[in-house]
C-alpha positions in Angstrom: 64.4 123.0 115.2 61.8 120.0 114.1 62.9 120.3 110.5 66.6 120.2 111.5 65.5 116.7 113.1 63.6 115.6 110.6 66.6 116.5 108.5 69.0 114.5 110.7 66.9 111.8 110.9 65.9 111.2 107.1 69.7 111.4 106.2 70.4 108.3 109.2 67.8 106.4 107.4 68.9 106.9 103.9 72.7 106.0 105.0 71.2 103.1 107.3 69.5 101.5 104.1 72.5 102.3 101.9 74.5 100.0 104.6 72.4 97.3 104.4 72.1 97.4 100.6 75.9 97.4 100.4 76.1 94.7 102.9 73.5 92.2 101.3 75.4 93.3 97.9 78.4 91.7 99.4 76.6 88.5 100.1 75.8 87.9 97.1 77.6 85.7 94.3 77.0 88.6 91.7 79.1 91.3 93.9 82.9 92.0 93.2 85.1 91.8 96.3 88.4 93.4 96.1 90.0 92.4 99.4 90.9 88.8 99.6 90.2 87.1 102.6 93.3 84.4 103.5 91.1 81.3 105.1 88.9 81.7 102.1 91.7 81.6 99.6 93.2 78.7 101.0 90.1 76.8 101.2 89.7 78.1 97.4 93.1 76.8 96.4 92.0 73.2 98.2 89.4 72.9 96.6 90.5 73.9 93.3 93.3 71.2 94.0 90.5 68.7 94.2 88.1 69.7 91.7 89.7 72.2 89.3 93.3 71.2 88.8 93.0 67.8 86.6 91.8 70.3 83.6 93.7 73.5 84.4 96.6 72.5 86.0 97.7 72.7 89.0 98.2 76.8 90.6 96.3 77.1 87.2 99.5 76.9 84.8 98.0 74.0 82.6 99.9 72.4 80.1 97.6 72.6 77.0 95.6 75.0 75.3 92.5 73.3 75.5 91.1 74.7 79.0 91.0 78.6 79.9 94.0 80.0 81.8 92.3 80.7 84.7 95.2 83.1 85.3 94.0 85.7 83.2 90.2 85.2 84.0 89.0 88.7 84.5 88.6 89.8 88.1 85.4 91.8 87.6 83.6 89.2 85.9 82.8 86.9 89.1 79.3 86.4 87.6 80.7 85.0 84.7 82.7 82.2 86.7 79.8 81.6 88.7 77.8 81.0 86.0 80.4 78.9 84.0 81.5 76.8 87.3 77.5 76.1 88.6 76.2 75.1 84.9 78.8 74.0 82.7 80.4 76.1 79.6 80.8 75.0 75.7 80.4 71.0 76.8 84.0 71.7 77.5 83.5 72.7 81.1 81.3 70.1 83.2 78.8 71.8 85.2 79.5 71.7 89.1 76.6 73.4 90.2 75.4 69.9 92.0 78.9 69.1 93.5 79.9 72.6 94.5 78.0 75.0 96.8 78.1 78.7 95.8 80.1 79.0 98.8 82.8 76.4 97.6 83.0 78.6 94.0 83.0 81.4 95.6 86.3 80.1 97.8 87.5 79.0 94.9 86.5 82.5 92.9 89.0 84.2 95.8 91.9 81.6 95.0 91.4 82.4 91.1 91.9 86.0 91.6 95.2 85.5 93.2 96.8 84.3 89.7 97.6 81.1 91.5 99.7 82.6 94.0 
């Protein structure tokens, strides 16, 4: 009976800590999330308005071929945007790390992964 416990009670605690690992995953800017949460996306799409849009156009259709079509940015890579929108990329890109929070790129990151929908 004690080793069914101790059973029980080691496989809580190993699903507990997976939780929180999976929860403090999400927090960060690194982690991929695949459902798109609406107020974020809007605020995303409001801010890119204001910050993004004079380079890639607005709902990201730009008329050049001088800035990335954020369009086709790849939806796994949100490291790779955070990295690109906080310092800056090929002196093409202005860093925006000091005018954007990581919470304002990552709104932003959710309105890029709708295709500017």
């Amino acid at each position: 009976m004690k080793l069914h416990r101790g059973l029980t009670a080691l496989a809580f605690a190993g699903a507990l800590a997976a939780g929180l690992s999976a929860a403090a995953q999400d927090r960060s800017p690194t982690a991929s999330k695949d459902a798109l949460d609406p107020a974020q996306v809007q605020r995303g799409k409001e801010l890119y308005a204001e910050r993004c849009s004079h380079c890639h156009g607005f709902n990201m259709v730009s008329a050049g071929d001088v800035t990335y079509d954020l369009r086709t940015f790849p939806h796994d890579q949100r490291e790779r945007f955070f990295e690109s929108v906080t310092n800056g990329k090929d002196r093409l890109m202005p860093p925006w790390g000091d005018v954007l929070t990581q919470e304002e790129i990552g709104d932003i990151w959710s309105y890029i992964r709708t295709g500017g929908k």
